[in-house]
C-alpha positions as CSV (number, residue, x, y, z in Angstrom):
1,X,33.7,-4.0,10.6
2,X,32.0,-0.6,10.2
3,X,30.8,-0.7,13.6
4,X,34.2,-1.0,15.4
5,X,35.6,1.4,12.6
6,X,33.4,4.1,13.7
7,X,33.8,3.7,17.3
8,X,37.8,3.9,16.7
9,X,36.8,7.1,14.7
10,X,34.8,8.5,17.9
11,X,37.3,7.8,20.2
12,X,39.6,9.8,18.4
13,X,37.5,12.3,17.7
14,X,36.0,12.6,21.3
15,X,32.7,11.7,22.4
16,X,30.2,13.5,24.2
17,X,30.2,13.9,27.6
18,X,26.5,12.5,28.2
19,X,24.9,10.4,24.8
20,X,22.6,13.0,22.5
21,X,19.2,11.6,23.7
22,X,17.5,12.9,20.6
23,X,19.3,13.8,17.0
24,X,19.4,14.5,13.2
25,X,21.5,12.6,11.0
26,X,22.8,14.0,8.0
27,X,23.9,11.5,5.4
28,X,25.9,12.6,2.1
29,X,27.6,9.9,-0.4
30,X,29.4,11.7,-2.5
31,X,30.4,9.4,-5.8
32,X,33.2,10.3,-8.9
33,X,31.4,8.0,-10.7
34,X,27.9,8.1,-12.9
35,X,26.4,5.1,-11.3
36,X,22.8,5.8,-10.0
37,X,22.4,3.9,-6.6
38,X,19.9,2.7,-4.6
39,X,19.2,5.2,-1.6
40,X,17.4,3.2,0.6
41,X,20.3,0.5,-0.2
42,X,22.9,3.3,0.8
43,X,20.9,3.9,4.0
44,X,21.0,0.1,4.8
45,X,25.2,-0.1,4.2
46,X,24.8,2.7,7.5
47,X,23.8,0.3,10.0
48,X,27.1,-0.5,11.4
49,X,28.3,2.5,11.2
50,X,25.1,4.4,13.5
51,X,24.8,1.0,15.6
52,X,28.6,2.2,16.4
53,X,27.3,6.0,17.1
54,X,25.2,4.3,19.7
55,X,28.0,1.9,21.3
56,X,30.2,4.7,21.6
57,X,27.9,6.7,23.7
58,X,27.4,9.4,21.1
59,X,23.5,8.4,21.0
60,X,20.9,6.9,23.3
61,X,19.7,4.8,20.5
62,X,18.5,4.8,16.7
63,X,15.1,4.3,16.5
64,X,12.5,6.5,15.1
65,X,11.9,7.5,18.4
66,X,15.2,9.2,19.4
67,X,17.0,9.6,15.1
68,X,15.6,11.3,12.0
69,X,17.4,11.5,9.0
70,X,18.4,13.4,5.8
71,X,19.7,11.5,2.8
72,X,22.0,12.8,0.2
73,X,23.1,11.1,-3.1
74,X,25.2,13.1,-5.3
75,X,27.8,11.7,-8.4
76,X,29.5,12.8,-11.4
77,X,30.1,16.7,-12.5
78,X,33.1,17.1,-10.5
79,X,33.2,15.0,-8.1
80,X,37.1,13.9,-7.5
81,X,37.0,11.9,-4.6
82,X,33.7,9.1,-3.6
83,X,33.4,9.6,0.2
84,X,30.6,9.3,2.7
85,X,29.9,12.4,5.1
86,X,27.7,11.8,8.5
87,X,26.8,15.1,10.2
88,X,25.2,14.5,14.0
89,X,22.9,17.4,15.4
90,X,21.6,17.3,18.4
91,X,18.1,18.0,18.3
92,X,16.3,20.4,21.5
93,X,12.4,19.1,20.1
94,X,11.2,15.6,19.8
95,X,12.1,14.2,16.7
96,X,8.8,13.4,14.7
97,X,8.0,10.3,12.6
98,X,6.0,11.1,9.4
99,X,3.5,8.6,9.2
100,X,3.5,9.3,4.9
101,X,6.3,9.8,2.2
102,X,5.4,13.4,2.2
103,X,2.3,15.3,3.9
104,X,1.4,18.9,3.9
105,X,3.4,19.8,6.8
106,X,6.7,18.4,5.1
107,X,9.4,21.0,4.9
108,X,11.4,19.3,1.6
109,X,13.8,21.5,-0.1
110,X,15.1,21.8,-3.9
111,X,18.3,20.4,-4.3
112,X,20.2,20.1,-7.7
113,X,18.7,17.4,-10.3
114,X,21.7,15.5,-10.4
115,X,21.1,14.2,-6.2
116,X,18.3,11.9,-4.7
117,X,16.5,13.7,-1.6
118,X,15.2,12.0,1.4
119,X,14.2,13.4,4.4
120,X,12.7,10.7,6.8
């Protein structure tokens, strides 16, 4: 369902006129609620929704090779309305894989204590 749902959403929206060969994907769930969640779990609920990115000709593919991501998890404090937000870049360099959780050469940022931070 979530595949079809987000080609519908890119055929309204407009697709590119060639597929992004290489790109970052920004990830936010946004939740009213207190519930902690699994992020990796949350990434996992995605797959129909980028497999659909990639059927509507918005990207050459989603491996590692060609799709990095950023993960965010925020809930609670204000938060009126849960909602998912995916945010495409196209990216000019090629996208690399690090081969650790973090290494020196990581560029990780602070975000508020109350969100989960991923950068992959």
């Amino acid at each position: 369902m979530q595949q079809e749902e987000m080609i519908a959403y890119v055929l309204e929206q407009g697709r590119p006129d060639k597929p992004m060969d290489k790109a970052h994907i920004t990830i936010t769930w946004r939740s009213k609620d207190r519930r902690t969640r699994d992020i990796d779990n949350l990434l996992a609920a995605m797959k129909g929704s980028i497999d659909g990115l990639v059927t509507a000709g918005v990207l050459v593919d989603d491996s590692a090779k060609h799709l990095s991501y950023t993960l965010f998890y925020f809930y609670g404090n204000g938060i009126t309305e849960s909602e998912t937000i995916i945010e495409i870049e196209e990216e000019v360099d090629e996208v690399q894989v690090h081969p650790d959780r973090h290494c020196s050469g990581c560029q990780c940022r602070s975000v508020p204590s109350d969100s989960h931070y991923l950068e992959g």
